[in-house]
Backbone as CSV, one residue per row, in Angstrom:
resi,resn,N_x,N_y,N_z,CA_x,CA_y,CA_z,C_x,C_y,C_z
1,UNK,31.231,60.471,-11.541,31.239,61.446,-12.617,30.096,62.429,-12.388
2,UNK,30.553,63.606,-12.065,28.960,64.688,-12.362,28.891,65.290,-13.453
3,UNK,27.306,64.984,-13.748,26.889,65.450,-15.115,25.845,66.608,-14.664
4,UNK,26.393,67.754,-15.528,25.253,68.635,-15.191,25.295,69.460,-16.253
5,UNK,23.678,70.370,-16.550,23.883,70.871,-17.471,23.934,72.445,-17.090
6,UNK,24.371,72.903,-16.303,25.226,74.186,-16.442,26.761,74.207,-17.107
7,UNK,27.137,75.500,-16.892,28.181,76.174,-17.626,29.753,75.376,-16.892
8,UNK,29.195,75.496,-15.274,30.330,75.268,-14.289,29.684,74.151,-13.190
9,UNK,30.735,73.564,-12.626,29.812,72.542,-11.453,29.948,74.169,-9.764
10,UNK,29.022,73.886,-9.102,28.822,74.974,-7.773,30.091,74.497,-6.790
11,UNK,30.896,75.323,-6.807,31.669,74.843,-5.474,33.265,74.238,-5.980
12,UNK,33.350,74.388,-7.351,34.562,73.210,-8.351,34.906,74.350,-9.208
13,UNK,36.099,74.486,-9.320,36.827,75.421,-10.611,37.005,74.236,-11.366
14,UNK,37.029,74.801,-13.049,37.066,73.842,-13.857,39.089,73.927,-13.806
15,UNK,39.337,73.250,-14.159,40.886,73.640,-14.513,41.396,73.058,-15.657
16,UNK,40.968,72.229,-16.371,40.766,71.344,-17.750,39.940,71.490,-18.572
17,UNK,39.636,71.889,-19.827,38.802,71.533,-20.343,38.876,70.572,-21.471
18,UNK,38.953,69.367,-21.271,39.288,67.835,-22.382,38.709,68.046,-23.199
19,UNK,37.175,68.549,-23.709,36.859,68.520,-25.275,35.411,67.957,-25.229
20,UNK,34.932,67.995,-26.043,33.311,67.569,-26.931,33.254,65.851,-26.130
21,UNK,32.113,65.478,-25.654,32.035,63.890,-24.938,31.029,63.588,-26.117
22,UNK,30.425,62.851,-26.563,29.024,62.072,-27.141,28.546,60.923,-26.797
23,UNK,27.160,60.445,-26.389,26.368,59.511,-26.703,25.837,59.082,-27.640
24,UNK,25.123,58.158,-28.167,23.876,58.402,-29.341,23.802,56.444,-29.286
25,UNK,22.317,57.107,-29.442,21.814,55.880,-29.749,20.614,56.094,-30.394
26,UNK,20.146,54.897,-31.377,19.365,54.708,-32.370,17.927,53.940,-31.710
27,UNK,17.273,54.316,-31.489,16.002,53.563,-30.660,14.881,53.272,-32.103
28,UNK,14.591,51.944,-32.180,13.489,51.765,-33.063,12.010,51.019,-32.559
29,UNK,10.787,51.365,-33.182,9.752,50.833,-32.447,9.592,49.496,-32.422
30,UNK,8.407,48.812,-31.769,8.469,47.415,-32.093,6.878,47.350,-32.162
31,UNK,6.345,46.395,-32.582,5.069,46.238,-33.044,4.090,45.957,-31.795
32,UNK,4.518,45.379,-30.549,3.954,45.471,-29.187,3.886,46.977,-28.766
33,UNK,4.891,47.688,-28.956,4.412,49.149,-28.600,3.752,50.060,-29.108
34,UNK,3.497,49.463,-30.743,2.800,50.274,-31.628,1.575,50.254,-31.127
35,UNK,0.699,48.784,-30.802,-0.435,48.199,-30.675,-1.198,49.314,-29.680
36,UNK,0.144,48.665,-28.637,-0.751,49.871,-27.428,-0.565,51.396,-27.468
37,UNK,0.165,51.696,-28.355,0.673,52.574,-28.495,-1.107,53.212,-29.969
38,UNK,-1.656,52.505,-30.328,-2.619,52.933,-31.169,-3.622,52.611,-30.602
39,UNK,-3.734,52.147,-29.515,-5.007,52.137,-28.935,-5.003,53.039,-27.879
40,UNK,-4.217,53.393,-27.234,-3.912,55.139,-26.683,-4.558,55.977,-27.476
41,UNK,-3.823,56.065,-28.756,-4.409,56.767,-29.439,-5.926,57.158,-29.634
42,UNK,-6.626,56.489,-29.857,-7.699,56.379,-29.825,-9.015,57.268,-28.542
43,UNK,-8.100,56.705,-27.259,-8.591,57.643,-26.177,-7.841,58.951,-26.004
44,UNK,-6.669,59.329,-26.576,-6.326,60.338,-26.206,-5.060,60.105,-24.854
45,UNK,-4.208,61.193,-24.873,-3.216,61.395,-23.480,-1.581,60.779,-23.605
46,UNK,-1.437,60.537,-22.795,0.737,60.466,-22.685,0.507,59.002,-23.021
47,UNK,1.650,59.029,-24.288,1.226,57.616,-24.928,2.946,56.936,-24.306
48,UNK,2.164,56.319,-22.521,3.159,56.037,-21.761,4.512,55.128,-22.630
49,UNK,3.673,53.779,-23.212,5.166,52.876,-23.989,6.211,54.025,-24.587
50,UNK,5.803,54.586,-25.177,6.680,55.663,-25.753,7.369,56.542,-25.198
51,UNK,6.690,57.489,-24.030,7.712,58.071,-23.324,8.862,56.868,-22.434
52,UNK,8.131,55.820,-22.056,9.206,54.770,-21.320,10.321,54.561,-22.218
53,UNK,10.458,54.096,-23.562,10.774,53.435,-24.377,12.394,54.483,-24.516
54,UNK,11.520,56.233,-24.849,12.946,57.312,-25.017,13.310,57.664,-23.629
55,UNK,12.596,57.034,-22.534,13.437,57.929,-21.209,14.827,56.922,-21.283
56,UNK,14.174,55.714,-21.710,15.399,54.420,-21.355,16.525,55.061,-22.476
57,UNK,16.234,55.291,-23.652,17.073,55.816,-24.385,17.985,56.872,-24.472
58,UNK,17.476,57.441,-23.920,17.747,58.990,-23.197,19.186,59.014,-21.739
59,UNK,18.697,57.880,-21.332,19.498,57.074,-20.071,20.704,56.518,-20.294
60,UNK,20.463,55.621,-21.686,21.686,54.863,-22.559,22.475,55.854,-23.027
61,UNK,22.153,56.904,-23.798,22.894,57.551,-24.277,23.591,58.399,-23.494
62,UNK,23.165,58.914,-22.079,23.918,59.427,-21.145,25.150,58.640,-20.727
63,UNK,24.543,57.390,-20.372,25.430,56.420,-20.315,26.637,56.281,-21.164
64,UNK,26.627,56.358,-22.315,27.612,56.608,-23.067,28.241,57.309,-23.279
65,UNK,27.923,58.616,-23.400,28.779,60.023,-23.181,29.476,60.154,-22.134
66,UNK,29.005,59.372,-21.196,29.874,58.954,-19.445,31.138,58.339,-19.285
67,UNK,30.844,57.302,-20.435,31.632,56.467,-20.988,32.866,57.243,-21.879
68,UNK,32.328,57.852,-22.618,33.202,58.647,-23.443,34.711,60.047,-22.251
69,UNK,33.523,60.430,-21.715,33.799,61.292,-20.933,35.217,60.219,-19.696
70,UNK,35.302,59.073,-19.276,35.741,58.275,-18.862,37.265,58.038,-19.548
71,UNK,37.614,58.088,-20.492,38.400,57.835,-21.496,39.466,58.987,-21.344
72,UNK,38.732,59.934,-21.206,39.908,61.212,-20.824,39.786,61.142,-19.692
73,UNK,39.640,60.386,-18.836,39.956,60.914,-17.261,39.182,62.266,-16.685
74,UNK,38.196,62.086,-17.437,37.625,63.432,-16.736,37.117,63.336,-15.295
75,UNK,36.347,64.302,-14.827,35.602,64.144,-13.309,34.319,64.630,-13.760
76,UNK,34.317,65.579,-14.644,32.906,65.753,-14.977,32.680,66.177,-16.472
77,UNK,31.401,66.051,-17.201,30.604,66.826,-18.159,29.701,68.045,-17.488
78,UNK,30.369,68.620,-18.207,29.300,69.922,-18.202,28.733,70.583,-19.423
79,UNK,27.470,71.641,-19.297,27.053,71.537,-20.750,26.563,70.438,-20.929
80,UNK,25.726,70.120,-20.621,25.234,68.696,-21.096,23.499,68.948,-21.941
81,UNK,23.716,68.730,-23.124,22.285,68.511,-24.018,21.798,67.532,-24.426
82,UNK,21.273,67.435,-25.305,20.045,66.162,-25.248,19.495,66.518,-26.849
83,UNK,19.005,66.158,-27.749,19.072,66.414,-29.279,18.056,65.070,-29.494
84,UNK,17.089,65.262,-30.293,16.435,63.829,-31.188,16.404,64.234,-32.531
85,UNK,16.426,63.603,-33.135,16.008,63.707,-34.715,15.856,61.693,-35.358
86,UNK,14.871,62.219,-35.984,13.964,60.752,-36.932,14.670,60.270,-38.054
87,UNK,15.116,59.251,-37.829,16.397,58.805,-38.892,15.614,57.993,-40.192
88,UNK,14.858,57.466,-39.540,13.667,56.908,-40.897,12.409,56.692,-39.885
89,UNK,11.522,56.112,-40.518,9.676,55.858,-40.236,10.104,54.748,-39.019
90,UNK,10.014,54.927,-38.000,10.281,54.394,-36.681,11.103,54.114,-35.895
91,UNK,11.983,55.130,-36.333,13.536,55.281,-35.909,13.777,56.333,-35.599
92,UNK,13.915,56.441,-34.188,15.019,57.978,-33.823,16.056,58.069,-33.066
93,UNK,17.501,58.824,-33.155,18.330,58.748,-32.771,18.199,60.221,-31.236
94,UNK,18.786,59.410,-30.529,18.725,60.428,-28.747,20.423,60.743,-29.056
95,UNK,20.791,62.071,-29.036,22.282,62.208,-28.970,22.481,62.850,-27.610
96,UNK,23.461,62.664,-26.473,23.587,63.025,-25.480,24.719,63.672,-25.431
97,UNK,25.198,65.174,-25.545,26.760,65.436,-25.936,26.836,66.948,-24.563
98,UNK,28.159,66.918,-23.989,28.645,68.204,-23.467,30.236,68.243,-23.497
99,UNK,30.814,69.140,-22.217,31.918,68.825,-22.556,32.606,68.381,-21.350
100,UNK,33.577,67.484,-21.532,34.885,66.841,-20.147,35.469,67.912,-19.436
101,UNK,35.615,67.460,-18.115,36.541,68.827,-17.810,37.114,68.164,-16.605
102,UNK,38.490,68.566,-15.921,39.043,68.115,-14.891,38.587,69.324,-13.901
103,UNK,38.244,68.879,-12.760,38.432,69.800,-11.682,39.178,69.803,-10.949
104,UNK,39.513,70.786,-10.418,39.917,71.051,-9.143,40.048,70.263,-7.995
């Protein structure tokens, strides 16, 4: 499956376009990542547990839109975005959405 986030894949006419794909997933903290995650704090800089924690999430939810995208027989997503928003106090949802398309 190629996922990319341009308009068109280089070298592929689209000849299908199947429709809207989605991921999403709900990632919540856990109290081991808070810990180190507040003692980072403290010194300052990339409060690593955390970026690890949404890349994995970020990954899943691709994963799923892949999945989705799979269902119609597609060959690829294109358009592909990426969206967070905070669903409550240590909860945020990663939505991974573009669109299916058959090629050529």
């Amino acid at each position: 499956m190629i996922v990319s986030n341009t308009e068109t894949v280089p070298g592929r006419e689209i000849a299908e376009i199947l429709g809207l794909v989605t991921g999403n997933i709900v990632q919540a903290r856990n109290i081991g990542r808070d810990i180190q995650a507040g003692l980072r704090s403290v010194v300052g800089g990339n409060v690593g547990v955390y970026t690890e924690m949404l890349a994995t999430a970020r990954s899943e939810a691709t994963q799923l839109m892949v999945q989705d995208a799979e269902k119609l027989n597609a060959d690829a997503v294109v358009n592909v975005r990426y969206t967070t928003s905070a669903i409550s106090q240590g909860m945020s949802e990663i939505l991974a959405y573009g669109t299916a398309v058959r090629l050529r």
